[in-house]
C-alpha beads as a LAMMPS data file, in Angstrom:
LAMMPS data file: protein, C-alpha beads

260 atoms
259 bonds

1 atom types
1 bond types

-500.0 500.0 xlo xhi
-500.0 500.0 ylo yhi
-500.0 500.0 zlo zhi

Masses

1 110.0

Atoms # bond

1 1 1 -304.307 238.306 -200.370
2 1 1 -305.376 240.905 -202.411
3 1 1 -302.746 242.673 -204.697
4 1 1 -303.490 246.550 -204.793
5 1 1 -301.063 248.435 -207.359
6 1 1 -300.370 252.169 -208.145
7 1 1 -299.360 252.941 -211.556
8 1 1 -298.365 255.617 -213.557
9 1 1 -296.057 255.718 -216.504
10 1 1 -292.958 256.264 -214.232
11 1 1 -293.087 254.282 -211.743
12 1 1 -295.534 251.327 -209.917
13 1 1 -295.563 250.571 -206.411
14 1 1 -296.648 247.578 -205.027
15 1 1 -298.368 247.230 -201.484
16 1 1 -299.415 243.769 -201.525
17 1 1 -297.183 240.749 -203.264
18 1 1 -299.392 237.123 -203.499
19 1 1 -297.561 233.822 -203.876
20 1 1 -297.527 232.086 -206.589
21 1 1 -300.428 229.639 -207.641
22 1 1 -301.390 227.394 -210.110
23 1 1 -304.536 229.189 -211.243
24 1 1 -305.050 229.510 -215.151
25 1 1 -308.027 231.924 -214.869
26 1 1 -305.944 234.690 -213.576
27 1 1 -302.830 234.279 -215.253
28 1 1 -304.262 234.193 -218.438
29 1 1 -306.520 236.898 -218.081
30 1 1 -304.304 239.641 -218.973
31 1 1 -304.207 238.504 -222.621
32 1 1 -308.066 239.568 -222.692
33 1 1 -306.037 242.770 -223.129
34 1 1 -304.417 242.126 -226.486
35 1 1 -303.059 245.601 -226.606
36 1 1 -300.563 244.906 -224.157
37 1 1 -299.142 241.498 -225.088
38 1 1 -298.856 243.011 -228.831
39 1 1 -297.223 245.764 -227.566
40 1 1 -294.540 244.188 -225.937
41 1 1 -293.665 241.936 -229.080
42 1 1 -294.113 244.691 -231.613
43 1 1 -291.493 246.747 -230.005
44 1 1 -289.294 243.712 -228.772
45 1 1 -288.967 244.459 -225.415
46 1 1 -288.847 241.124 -224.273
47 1 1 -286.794 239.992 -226.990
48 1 1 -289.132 238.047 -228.721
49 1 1 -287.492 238.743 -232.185
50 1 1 -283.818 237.172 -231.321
51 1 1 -285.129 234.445 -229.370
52 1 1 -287.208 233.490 -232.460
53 1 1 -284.482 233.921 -234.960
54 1 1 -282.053 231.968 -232.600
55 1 1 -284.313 228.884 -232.480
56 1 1 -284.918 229.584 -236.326
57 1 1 -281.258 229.202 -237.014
58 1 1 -281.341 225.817 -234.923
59 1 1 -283.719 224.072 -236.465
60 1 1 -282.142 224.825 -239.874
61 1 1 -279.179 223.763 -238.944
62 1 1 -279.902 221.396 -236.819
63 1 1 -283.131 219.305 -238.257
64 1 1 -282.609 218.712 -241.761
65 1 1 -285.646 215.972 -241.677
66 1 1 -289.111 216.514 -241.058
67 1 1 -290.053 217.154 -237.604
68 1 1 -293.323 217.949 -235.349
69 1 1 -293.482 220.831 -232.906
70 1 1 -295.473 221.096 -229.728
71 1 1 -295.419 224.501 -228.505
72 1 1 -296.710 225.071 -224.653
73 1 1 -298.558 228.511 -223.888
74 1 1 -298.515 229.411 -227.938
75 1 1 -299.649 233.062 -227.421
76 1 1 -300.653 234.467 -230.907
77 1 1 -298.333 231.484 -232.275
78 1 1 -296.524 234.716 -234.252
79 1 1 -292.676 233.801 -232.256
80 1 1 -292.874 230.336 -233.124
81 1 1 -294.318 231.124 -236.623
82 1 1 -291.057 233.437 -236.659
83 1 1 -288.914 230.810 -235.499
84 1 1 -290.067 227.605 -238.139
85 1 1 -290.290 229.836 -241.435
86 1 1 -288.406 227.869 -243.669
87 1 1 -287.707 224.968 -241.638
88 1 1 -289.072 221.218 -242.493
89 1 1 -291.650 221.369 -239.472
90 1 1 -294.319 219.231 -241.105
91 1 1 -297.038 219.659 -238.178
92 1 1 -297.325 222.547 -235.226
93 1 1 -299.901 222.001 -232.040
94 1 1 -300.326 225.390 -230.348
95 1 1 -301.812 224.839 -226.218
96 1 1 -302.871 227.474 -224.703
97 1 1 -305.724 228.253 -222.031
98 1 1 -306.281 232.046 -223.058
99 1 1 -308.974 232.310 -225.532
100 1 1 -308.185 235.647 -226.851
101 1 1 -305.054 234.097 -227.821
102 1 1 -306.173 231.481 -229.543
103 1 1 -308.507 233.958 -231.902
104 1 1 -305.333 235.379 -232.608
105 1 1 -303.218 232.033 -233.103
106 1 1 -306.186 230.996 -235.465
107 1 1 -306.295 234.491 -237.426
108 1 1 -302.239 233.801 -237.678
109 1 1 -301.167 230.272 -238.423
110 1 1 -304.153 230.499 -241.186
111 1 1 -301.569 231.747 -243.636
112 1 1 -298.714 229.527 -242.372
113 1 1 -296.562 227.508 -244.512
114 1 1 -297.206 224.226 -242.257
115 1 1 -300.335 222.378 -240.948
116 1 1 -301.588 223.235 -237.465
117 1 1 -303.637 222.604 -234.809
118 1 1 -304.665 224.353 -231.675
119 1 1 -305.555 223.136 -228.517
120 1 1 -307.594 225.126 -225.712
121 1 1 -306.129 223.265 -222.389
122 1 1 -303.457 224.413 -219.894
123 1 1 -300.071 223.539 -220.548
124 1 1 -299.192 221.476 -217.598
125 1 1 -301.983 219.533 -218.066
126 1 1 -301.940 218.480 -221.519
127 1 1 -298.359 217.975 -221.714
128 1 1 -298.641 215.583 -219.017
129 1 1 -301.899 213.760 -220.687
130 1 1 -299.962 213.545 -223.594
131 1 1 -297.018 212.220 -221.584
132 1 1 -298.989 209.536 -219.972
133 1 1 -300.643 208.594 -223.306
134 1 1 -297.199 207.575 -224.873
135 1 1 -297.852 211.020 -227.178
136 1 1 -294.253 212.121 -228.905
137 1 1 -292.955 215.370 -230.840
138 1 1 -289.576 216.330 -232.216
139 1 1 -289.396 219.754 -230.819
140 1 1 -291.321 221.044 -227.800
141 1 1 -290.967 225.380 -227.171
142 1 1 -292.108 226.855 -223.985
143 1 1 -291.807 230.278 -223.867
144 1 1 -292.279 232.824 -220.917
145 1 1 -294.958 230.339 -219.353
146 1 1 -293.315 228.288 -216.896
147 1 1 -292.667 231.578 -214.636
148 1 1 -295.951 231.584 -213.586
149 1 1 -295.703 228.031 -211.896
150 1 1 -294.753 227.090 -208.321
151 1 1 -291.099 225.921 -208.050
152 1 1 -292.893 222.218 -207.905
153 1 1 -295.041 222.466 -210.822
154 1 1 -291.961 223.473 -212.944
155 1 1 -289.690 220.885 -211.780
156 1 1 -293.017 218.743 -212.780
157 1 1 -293.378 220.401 -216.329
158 1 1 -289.194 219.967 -217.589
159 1 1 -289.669 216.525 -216.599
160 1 1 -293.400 215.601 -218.706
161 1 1 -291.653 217.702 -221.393
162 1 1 -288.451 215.470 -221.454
163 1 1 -291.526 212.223 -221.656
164 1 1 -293.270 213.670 -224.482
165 1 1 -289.958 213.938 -226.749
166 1 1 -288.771 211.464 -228.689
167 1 1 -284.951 210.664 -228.874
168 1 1 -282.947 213.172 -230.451
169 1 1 -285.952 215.949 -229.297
170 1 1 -285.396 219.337 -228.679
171 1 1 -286.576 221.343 -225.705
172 1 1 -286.371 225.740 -226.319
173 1 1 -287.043 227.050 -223.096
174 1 1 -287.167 230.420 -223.354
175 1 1 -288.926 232.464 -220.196
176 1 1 -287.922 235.156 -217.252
177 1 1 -285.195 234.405 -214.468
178 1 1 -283.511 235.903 -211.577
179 1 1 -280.018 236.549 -211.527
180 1 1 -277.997 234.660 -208.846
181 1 1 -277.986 235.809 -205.462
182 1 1 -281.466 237.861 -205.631
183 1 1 -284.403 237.828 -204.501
184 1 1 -287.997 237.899 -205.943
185 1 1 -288.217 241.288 -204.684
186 1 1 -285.056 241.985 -206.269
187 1 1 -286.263 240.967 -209.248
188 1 1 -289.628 242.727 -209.424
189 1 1 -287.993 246.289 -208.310
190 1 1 -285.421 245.885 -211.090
191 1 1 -287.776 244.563 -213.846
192 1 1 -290.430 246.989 -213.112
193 1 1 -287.960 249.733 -212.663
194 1 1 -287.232 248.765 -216.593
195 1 1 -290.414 248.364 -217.917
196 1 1 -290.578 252.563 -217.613
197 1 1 -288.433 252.672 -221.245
198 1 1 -291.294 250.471 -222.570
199 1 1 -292.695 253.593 -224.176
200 1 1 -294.801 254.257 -226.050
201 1 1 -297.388 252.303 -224.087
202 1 1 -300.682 253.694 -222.882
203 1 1 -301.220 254.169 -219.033
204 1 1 -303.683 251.905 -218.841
205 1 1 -301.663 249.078 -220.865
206 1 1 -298.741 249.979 -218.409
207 1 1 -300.804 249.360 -215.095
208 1 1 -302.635 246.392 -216.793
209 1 1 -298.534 245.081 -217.593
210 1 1 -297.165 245.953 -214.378
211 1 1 -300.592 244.092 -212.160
212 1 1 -299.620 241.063 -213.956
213 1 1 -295.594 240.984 -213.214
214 1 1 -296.103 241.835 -209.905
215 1 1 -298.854 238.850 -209.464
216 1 1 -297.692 236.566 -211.534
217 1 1 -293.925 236.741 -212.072
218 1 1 -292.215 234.161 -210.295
219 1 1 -288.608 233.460 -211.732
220 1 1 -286.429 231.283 -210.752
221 1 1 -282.273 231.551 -211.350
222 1 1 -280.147 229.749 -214.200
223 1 1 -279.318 227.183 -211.326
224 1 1 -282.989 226.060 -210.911
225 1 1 -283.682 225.701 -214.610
226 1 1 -280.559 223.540 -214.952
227 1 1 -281.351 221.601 -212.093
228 1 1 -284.664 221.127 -213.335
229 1 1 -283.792 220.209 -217.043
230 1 1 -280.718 217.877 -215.821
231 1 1 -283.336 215.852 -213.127
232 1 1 -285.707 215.413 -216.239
233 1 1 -283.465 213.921 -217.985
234 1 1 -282.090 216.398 -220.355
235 1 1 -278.669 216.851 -221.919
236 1 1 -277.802 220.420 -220.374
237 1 1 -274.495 221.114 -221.992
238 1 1 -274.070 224.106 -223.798
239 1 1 -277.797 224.629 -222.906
240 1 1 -277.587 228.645 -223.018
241 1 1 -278.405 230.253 -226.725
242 1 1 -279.308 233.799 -226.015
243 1 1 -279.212 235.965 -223.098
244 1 1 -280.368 240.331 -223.052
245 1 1 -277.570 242.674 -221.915
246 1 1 -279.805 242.861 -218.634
247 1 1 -279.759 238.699 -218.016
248 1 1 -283.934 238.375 -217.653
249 1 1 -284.622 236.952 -220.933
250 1 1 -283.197 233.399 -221.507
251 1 1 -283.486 231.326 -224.113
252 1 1 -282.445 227.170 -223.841
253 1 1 -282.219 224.383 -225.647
254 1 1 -282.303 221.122 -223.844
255 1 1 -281.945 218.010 -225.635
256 1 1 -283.634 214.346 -224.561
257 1 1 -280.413 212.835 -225.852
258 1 1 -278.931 211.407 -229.140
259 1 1 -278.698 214.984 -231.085
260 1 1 -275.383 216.272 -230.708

Bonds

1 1 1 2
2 1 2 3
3 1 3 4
4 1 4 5
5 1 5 6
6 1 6 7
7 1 7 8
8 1 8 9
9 1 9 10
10 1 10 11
11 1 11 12
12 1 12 13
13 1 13 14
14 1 14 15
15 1 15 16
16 1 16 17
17 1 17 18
18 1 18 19
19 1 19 20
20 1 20 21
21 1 21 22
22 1 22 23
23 1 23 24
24 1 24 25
25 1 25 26
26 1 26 27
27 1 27 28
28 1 28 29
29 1 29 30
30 1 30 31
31 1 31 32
32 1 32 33
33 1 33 34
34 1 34 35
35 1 35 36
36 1 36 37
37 1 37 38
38 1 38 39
39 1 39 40
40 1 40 41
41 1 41 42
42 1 42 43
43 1 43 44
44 1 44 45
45 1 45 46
46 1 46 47
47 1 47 48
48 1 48 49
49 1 49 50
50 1 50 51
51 1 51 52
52 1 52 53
53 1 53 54
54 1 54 55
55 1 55 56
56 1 56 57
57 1 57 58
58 1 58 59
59 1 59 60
60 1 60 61
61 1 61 62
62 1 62 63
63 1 63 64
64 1 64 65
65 1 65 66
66 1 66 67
67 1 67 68
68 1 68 69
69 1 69 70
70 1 70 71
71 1 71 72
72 1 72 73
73 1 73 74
74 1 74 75
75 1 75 76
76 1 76 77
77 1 77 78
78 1 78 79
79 1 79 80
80 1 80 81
81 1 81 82
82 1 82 83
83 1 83 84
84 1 84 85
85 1 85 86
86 1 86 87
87 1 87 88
88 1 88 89
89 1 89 90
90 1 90 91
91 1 91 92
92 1 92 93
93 1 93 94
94 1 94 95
95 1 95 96
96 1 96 97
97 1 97 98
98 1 98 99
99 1 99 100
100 1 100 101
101 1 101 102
102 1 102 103
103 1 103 104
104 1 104 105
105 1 105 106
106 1 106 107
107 1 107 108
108 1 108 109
109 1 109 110
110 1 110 111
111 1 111 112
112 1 112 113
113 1 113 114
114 1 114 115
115 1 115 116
116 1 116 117
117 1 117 118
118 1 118 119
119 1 119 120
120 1 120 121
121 1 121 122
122 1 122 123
123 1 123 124
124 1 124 125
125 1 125 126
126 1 126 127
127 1 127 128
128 1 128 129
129 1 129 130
130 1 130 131
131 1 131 132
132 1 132 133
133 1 133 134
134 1 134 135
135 1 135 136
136 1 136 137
137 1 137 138
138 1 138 139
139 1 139 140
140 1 140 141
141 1 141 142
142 1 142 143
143 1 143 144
144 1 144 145
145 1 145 146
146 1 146 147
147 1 147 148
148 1 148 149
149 1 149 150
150 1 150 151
151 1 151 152
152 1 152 153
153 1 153 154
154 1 154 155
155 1 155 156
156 1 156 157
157 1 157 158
158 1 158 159
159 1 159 160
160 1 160 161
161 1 161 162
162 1 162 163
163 1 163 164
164 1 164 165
165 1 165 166
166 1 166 167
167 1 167 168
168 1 168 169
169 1 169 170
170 1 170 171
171 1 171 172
172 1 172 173
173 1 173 174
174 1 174 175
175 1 175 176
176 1 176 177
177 1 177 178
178 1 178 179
179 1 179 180
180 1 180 181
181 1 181 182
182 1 182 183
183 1 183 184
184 1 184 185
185 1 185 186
186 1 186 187
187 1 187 188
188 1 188 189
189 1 189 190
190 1 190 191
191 1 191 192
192 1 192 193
193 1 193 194
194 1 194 195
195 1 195 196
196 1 196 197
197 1 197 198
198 1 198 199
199 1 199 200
200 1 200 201
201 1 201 202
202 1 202 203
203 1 203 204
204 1 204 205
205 1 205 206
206 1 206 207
207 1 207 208
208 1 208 209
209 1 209 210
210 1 210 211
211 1 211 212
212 1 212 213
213 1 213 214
214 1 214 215
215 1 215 216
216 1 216 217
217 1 217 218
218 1 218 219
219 1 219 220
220 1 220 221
221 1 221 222
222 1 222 223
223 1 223 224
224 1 224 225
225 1 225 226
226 1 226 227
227 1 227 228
228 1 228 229
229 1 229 230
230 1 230 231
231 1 231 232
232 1 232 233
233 1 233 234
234 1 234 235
235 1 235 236
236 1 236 237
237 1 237 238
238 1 238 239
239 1 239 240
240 1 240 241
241 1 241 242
242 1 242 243
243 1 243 244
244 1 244 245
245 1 245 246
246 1 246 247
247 1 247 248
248 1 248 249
249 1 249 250
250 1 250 251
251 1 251 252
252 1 252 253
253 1 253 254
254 1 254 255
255 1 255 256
256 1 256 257
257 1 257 258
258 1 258 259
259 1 259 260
């Protein structure tokens, strides 16, 4: 099905909706347009700057001792560069399948206070080869990937994610969801309807912004991620760190047991 979209600067309308599917190419495709992913975490719109500083104030608290990150659909690696300044992470390995953002990652972690490495795979793939390879890290962050996966994929990623930490690891989940009792189309009317304050953006940013939500947003509610991270195996208790005033942006922190 082919997903036709009208855009302006007030308001989108959709006349197709797909469903979703595993397919990198097309998910990852909007990051060829660096414009708009910079926009959105220059002017925080999807909260990018608390999530970061919550996880920051975690892991100093938290992990005293050296520790190794693995973080799933880095981006630009800038939020999780945000989020270990100053911590004792002693080695990052940023996956993503967008190339564009791994020219940027590169161009970023450079001048990072830590060594790292970057990987061009997708993320459900090489977490899951590095799950079946006996492969461990300390800290694993996913953020705003996993909504792009079929319910069965995601149930799939928690639980490689859960294999690849060791005990006492530390799962930030940090992505999109639905509040309870709505619908996708809920969702995409209220989130779109929302995206209008994202100003200043250009029109064609905007439309490029707005074709990706509405073809590759698929959130599921605070039930389903608990569900999900309990099944794999996670501790889920006091799971929920940060939350917007609007309840879309989440952040988690799961733990693979023995960290209190």
């Amino acid at each position: 099905m082919q997903l036709q979209i009208v855009a302006t600067a007030s308001r989108p309308s959709v006349h197709a909706l797909t469903t979703p599917q595993h397919d990198v190419a097309a998910a990852t495709r909007w990051f060829a347009q660096w414009n708009c992913y910079r926009a959105i975490v220059d002017h925080d719109w999807m909260s990018h700057a608390a999530i970061a500083a919550t996880i920051r104030g975690r892991l100093l608290g938290e992990r005293r001792m050296p520790f190794r990150v693995l973080d799933l659909g880095c981006g630009d690696a800038d939020p999780a560069i945000r989020a270990l300044e100053g911590t004792a992470v002693v080695s990052y390995t940023g996956v993503d399948a967008a190339p564009a953002a791994l020219v940027e990652a590169r161009q970023r972690l450079a001048a990072a206070s830590f060594p790292a490495d970057l990987v061009a795979a997708d993320a459900i793939a090489e977490v899951a080869a590095r799950a079946d390879r006996g492969s461990t890290t300390d800290v694993v962050l996913a953020g705003y990937l996993v909504h792009h996966f079929t319910p069965d994929l995601k149930r799939r990623f928690f639980t490689d994610c859960r294999r690849v930490l060791a005990p006492g690891g530390e799962f930030y989940f940090n992505d999109i969801h639905r509040l309870p009792g709505t619908t996708r189309d809920d969702y995409l009317a209220a989130y779109v309807d929302g995206m209008r304050g994202w100003q200043p953006m250009e029109p064609e940013a905007f439309a490029a912004t707005c074709e990706h939500v509405l073809a590759h947003d698929f959130p599921e509610t605070e039930e389903f991620t608990m569900r999900a991270a309990a099944d794999a195996g996670f501790d889920v208790s006091a799971a929920l760190l940060f939350a917007d005033p609007a309840g879309f942006h989440r952040l988690y922190r799961f733990v693979a047991g023995g960290l209190a």
